[in-house]
N, C-alpha and C positions, 0 to 999 in steps of 0.2 A: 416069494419076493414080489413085492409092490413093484405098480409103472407108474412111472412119475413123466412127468412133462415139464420140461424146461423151455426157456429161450435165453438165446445168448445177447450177452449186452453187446459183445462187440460188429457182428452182423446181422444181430436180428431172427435168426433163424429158430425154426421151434423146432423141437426132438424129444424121441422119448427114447427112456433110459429105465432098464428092471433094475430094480435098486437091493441091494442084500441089506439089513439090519447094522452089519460092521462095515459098512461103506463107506469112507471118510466123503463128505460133501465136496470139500476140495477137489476130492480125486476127478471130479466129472467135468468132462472138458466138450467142448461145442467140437462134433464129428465135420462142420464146414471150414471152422477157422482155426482148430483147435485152441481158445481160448478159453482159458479156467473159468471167465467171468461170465456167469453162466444164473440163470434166479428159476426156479421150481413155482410152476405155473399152475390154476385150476385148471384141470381136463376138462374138455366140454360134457364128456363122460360121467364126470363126478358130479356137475353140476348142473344138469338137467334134472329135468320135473321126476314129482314120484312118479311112482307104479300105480299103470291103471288097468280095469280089463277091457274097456274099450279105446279102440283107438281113434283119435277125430282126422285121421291123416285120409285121404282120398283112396280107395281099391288100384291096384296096378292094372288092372282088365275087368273083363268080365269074370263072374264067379259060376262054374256050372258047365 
């Protein structure tokens, strides 16, 4: 089952939702307002840079 990422028109809220293949789109309703109106958003997840083997992000500490 895919995760998808929504937000809802009516409060604005983002959520994410595992979605089954027979899962009518309707069915899925905002968990804050419950409101059907609701749009399937890019994950930051999905749409970050490739794969690399170095990282340019800074060490947490010392190493050693």
């Amino acid at each position: 089952m895919p995760l998808y990422e929504y937000t809802c028109q009516g409060c604005g809220a983002r959520f994410e939702k595992l979605v089954r293949s027979s899962t009518n789109p309707a069915a899925i309703i905002c968990p804050r307002c419950a409101s059907a109106a609701v749009a399937r958003v890019f994950s930051t997840f999905a749409t970050s840079g490739g794969a690399s083997n170095e990282s340019s992000a800074p060490a947490c500490g010392p190493v050693g």
